[in-house]
Each structure stands twice: as C-alpha cells, then as structure tokens.
C-alpha positions in Angstrom: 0.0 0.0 0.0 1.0 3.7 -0.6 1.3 5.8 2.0 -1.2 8.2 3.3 -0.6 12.1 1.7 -2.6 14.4 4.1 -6.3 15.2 4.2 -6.3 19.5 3.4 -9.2 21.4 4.5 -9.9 25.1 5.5 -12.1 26.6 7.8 -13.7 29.9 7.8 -15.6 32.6 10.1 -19.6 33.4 9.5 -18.4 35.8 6.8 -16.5 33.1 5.1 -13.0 34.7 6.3 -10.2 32.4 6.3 -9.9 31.5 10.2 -6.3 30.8 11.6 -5.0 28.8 14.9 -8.2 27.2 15.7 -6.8 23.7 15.3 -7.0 22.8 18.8 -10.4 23.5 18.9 -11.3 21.3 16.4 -11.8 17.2 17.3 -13.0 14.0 15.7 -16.9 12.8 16.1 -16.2 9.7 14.3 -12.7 8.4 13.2 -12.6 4.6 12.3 -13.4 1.7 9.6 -16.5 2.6 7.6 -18.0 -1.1 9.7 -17.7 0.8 12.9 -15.7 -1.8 14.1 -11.9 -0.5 15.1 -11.6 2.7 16.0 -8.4 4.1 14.9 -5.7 6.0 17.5 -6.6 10.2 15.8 -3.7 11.9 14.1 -2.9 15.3 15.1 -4.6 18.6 13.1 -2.1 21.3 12.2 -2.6 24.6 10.2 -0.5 25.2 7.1 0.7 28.6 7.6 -1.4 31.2 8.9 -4.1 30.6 5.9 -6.6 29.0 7.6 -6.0 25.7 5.8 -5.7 22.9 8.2 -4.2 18.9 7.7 -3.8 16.0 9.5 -2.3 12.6 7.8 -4.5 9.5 8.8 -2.2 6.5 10.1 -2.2 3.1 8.7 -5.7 2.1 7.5 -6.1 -1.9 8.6 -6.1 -4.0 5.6 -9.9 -4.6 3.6 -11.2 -1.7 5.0 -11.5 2.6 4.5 -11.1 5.1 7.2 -14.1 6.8 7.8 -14.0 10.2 9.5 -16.1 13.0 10.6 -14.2 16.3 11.6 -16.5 19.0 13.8 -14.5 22.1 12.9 -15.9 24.3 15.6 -16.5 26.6 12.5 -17.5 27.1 8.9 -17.8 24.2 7.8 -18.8 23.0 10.7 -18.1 19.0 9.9 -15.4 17.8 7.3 -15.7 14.1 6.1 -14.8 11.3 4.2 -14.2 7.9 3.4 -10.6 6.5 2.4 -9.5 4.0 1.0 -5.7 2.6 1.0 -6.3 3.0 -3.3 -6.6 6.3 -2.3 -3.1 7.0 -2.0 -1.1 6.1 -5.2 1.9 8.8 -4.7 4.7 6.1 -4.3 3.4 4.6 -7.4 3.5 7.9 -8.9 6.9 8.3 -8.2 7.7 4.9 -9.9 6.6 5.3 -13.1 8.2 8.8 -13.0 12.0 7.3 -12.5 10.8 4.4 -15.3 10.0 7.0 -17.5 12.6 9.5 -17.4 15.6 7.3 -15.9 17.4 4.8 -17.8 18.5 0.8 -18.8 20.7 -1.0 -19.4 20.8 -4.5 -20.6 24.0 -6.8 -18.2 25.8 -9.2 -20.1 28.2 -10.2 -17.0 28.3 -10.2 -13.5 25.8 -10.9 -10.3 22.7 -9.4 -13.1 24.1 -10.9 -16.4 21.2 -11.6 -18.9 18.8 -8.9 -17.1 17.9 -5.5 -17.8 18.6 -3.2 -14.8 15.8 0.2 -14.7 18.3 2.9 -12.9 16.2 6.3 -11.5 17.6 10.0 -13.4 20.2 9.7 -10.5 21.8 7.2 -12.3 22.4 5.2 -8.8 19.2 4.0 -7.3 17.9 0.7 -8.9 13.8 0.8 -9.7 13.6 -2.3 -11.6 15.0 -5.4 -12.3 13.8 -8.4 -15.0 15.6 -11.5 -16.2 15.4 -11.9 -19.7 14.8 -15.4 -21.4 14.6 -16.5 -25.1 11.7 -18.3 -26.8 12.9 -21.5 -25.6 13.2 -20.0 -21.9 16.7 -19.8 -21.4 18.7 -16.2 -20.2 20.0 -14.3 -23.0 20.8 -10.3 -23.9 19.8 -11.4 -27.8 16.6 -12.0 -29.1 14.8 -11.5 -25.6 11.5 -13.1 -26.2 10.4 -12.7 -22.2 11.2 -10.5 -19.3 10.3 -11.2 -15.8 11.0 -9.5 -12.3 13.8 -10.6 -10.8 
C-alpha cells in the first residue's frame, strides 16, 4: 500500500474569512473503519501557515477496510468528512513510473545481473527495476529476448 498524503481542508468565520489557529479547537466525532468496528488512534490537526488551511495525515488504514472520518471544525464548515480507502493514495506509485520513465536501462551481459535488464532512477544510482530476460525457448540471453520477468 502507498502511504497516506494528508487530508487539506480550511475553515472559515460566518463571513467566510479564512480563520487561523483554531486547530485545537477542532476534534474528531467519528474516526474509524467505515463497519464501525476499530476505532483508529486520531492523528494530530495542524494549520498550514497562517491561511486558515488545516491537515492531518491519517495512520495506517487496517487491511480490507476505509477510514471513515467525521471532523466537527468548531467553525465554517462545521463538519469535514470522508471515506478512504488505501487506493486512495497512489503517490509512491506515482513516483515509480516517473524514475521508469525518465531514468534509464541498461541490458547486463556479465556479472551478479548478467542476462537482465537493470531500470536505474535520473540519478543514475538508485535501482527501480530489475527483470531476467529469457529467449523463446526460456533460457537467459541479452539477444533475441522473447520474455522479461521480475527478478
């Protein structure tokens, strides 16, 4: 799973003014799976700068299920919620296909990762990907690869 980004929100005043350092007014009416059945340690709220937009980064979610959450604000809007799901959060897969993309390969012929192709991030250093390479008949070979695999 990906890891949680942080759930952004703002809060305003009756006359929709951008209200700052009211976080530690603000608590959760319902944080937990969307059953109702674990309720889930509450993350901390913060304010991001003095704009009156506020965060908090839900922990780990337990596997098969959402977080479900209900925010009372103290303020306008007086509840923020939502449901999340683990899916939710696809940043590190993001960042993946990004280093695929725009880093490069090279194919080994020798050494600990002869016969595979080696994916190397823009840095040049960090390794993203590796696959074995086989021939038609399923043996390694740099020529005439017919299949890649992960390796």
């Amino acid at each position: 799973m990906a890891s949680p980004t942080p759930e952004v929100f703002a809060v305003y005043d009756n006359s929709g003014n951008p209200l700052t350092g009211v976080a530690a007014g603000m608590s959760f009416s319902y944080y937990g799976t969307e059953a109702g059945v674990a309720v889930l340690p509450q993350p901390a709220i913060s304010e991001i700068g003095t704009s009156g937009v506020y965060k908090f980064t839900p922990g780990a979610i337990p596997s098969g299920h959402g977080l479900a959450y209900v925010l009372a604000t103290g303020h306008q809007p007086a509840y923020v919620s939502r449901y999340v799901r683990p899916e939710d959060y696809a940043t590190d897969s993001v960042l993946d296909l990004k280093n695929l993309l725009f880093g490069t390969w090279e194919i080994k012929t020798t050494g600990p990762d002869a016969n595979k192709m080696v994916f190397t991030a823009p840095d040049g250093v960090t390794v993203v990907l590796k696959v074995a390479l086989t021939d038609i008949a399923g043996l390694p070979t740099v020529l005439n690869a017919f299949k890649r695999t992960p390796a």
